[in-house]
DOPAMAR-506878 format. One record per residue (C-alpha): x, y, z. Coordinates in steps of 0.25 Angstrom, whole numbers. Layout:
BEGIN
     X     Y     Z
     X     Y     Z
...
//
This chain:
BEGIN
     X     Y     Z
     0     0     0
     4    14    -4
     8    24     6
     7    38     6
    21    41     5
    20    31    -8
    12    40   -14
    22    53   -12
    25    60   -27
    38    58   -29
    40    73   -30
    35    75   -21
    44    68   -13
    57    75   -18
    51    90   -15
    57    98    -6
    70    88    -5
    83    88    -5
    91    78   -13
   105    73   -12
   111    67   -25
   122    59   -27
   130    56   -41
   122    67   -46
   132    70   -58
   131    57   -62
   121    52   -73
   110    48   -62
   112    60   -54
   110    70   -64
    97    63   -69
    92    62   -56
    94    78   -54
    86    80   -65
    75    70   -62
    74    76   -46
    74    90   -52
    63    88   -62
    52    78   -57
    55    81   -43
    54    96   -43
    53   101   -29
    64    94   -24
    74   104   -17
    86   102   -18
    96    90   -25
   110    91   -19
   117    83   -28
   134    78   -25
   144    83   -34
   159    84   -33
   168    93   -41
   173    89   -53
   183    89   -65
   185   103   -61
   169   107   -60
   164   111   -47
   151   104   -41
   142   116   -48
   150   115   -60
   147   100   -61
   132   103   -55
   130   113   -68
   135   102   -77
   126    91   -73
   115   101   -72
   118   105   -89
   115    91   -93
   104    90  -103
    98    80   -94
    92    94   -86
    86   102   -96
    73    97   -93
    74   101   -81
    81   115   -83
    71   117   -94
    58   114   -84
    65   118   -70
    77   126   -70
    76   129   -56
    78   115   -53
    93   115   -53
    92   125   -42
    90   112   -33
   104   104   -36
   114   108   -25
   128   101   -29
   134    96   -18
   151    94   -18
   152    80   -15
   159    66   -22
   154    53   -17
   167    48   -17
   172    55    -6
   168    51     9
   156    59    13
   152    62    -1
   164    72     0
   152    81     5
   154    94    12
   151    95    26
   141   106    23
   135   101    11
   135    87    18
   126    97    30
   117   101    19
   114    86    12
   110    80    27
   101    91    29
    93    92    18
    93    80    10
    83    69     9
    84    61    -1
    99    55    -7
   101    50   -21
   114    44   -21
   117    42   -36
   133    43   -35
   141    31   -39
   154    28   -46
   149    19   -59
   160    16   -64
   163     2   -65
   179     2   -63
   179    11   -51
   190     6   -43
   183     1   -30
   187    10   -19
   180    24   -29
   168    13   -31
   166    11   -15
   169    27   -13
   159    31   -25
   149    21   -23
   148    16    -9
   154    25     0
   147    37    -7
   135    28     0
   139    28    13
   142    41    15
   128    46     6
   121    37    17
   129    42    28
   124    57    23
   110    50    22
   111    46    37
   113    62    40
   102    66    32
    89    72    39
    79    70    28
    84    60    22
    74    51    14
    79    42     5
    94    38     2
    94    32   -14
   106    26   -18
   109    21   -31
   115    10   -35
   114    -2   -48
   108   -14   -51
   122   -19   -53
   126   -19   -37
   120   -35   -37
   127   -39   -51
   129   -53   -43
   115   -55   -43
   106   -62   -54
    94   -54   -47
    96   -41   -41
    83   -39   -32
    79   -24   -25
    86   -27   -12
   100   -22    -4
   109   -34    -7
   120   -38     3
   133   -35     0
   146   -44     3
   156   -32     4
   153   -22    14
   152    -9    10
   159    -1    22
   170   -11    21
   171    -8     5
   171     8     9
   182     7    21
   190    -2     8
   190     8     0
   193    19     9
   204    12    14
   210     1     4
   220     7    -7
   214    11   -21
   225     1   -29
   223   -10   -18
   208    -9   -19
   209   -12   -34
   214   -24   -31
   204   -29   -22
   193   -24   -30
   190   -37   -37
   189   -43   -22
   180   -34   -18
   171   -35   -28
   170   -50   -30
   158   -52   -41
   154   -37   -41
   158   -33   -57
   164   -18   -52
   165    -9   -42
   153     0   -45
   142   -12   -42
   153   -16   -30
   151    -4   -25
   136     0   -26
   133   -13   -20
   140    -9    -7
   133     5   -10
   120    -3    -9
   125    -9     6
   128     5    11
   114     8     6
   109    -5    14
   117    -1    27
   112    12    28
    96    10    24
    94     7    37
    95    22    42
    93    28    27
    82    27    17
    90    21     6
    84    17    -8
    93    12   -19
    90     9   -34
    99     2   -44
    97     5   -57
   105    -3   -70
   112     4   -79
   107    18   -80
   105    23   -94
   100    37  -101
    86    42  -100
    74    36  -106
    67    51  -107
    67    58   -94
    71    70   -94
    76    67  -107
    78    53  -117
    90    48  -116
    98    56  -106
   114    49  -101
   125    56   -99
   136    46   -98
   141    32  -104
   138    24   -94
   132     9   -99
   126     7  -110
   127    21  -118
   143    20  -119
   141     8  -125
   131    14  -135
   138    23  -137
   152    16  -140
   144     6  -148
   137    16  -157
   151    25  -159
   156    12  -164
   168    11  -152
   162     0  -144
   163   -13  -154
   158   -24  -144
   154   -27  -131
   156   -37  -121
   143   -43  -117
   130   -53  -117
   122   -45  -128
   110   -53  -122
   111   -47  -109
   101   -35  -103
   106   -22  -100
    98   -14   -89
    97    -1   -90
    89     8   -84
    87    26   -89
    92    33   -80
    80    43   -79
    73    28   -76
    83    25   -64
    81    41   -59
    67    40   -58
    68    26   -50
    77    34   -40
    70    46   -38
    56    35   -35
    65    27   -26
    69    37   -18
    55    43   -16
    50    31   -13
    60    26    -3
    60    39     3
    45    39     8
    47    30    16
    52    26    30
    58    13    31
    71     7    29
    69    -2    17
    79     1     6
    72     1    -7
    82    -5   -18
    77    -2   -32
    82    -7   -46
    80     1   -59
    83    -7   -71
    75   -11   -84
    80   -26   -87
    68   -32   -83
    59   -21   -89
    69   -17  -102
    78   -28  -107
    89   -24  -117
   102   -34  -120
   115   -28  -124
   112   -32  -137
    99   -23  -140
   109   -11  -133
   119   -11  -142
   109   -15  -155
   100    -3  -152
   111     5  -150
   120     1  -164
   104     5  -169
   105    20  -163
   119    23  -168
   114    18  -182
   103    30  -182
   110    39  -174
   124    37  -174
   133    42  -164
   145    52  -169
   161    49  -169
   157    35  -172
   170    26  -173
   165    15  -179
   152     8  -186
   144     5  -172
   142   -11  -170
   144   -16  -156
   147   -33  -154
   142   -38  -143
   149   -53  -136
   150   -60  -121
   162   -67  -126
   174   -61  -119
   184   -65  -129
   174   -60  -143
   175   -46  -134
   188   -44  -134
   193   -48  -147
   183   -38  -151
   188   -27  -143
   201   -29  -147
   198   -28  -162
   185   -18  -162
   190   -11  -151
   205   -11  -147
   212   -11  -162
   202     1  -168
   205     9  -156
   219     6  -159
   218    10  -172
   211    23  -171
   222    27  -159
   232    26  -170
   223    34  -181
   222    45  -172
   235    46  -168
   238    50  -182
   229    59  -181
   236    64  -170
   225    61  -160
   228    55  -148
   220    42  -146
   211    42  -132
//
């Protein structure tokens, strides 16, 4: 039966608010902004963490984002809704977020509700920036959590990928056989070079470092529901926009799209993989939606129940590797890309040995061969 806190509008919800973001310059956190900002109006304020960088400071940085075309929608219908962004210096890489003592003041005081998006994704991390980026940023945003007066709802998001042992990952907070503070005090401690070495220990059947260390990230998460109201969602692979606020929004080359995009320049000549395989991806303006319900809905009520949610489409929208790469050599035919190397035509094999003799002769030896053209032309090769 439906309680009348179920029947809350979600806006409604959001008004009068202040929200902390983290990884808000990242591709999740910028379409989050926009998202908040639009369809949830009368929210306050959004404090967002940003750290300087590559010589901009955190209004420099703030600006950039803010120029994207992904918020002319909302600077065409609401101008004054950028007014509510408050950039905060911070890197959630750092012990404490790296938060000023004031600014830290001014989070605990007025915020309610936490979206932390931050993450390291990329899949080589050494381990000890992985547990920094990824699971000690959660520790100390549930330690701020802890502080908060307000405090409502604590979303944390994570993947689908942290149970990659598992045939069937259900919406539940698995255990986890390393423990996370141990895995922090590690890497505070341990050498850089020595804990290179270990890596492979540590991360026994886990395929990297970045699902190694969201699955401790979920522990911390676990640990700490017990005094915080936690939600988590784990979207697959997030991909570009179906249509809101625009079709086809991305900006970066993150999982499928560098491949496309490789493939239709004609650089990419094969790939190592089952073409018979699904591929789950999920739009990011689907997954933003999904996190802006989760948290309204966790966040109306009062127990202690963590609510774990998944956001993929295999079971809805099945695509093998295959159809990818087909639909896309049928794109590129209608509209084809520019500076296009070579005719696009992408093989596809599982067999280890067929992948490298390819690379070798479709990859390796044309490189080769267009390094030493340029040279003559007196162009140093990349």
């Amino acid at each position: 039966m439906e309680t009348k806190n179920e029947n809350v509008y979600v806006p409604a919800f959001y008004a009068n608010r202040s929200i902390f973001i983290t990884g808000g310059t990242g591709f999740l956190g910028k379409a989050l902004i926009e998202k908040l900002l639009r369809s949830c109006p009368d929210v306050r304020e959004i404090f967002v963490l940003i750290r300087p960088k590559k010589g901009l400071s955190v209004n420099d940085r703030l600006n950039k984002i803010l120029s994207n075309k992904l918020f002319d929608l909302l600077r065409s219908r609401q101008p004054s809704a950028f007014d509510k962004i408050v950039p905060v210096t911070g890197y959630v890489a750092k012990e404490n977020l790296g938060l000023l003592p004031s600014d830290r003041e001014m989070l605990i005081d007025r915020v309610s509700i936490i979206f932390h998006v931050a993450a390291s994704v990329r899949f080589d991390e050494g381990l000890k920036d992985a547990i920094f980026n990824n699971t000690r940023s959660t520790r100390d945003i549930c330690i701020l959590a802890s502080e908060m007066k307000n405090l409502v709802v604590l979303l944390h998001v994570s993947s689908t990928y942290t149970q990659t042992d598992k045939l069937v990952v259900d919406e539940v907070l698995y255990p986890s056989k390393f423990d996370w503070k141990k895995a922090i005090e590690v890497a505070e401690r341990v050498d850089e070079h020595v804990l290179r070495i270990l890596t492979t220990k540590y991360l026994e059947n886990m395929p990297n470092t970045y699902t190694f260390t969201k699955r401790l990230a979920e522990q911390v998460i676990s640990d700490y529901s017990e005094s915080l109201p936690c939600a988590i969602i784990r979207p697959s692979i997030v991909i570009s926009t179906t249509y809101d606020p625009m079709p086809g929004w991305i900006d970066n080359f993150n999982g499928p799209v560098g491949m496309l995009i490789g493939g239709g320049k004609g650089i990419l000549r094969v790939l190592w993989s089952d073409p018979n395989i699904n591929s789950d991806y999920v739009p990011v303006d689907v997954t933003i939606k999904a996190m802006i319900l989760i948290a309204w809905k966790r966040g109306i009520r009062k127990d202690k129940i963590t609510d774990v949610c998944h956001c993929s489409s295999s079971l809805m929208k099945c695509m093998d590797v295959k159809t990818i790469v087909e639909i896309g050599l049928d794109i590129v035919k209608e509209i084809p890309l520019n500076n296009v190397v070579w005719k696009p035509r992408t093989t596809i094999t599982k067999n280890y040995f067929v992948y490298y003799s390819l690379v070798l002769i479709l990859h390796i030896i044309p490189a080769m061969f267009l390094d030493e053209i340029m040279k003559l032309f007196g162009v140093q090769p990349m």
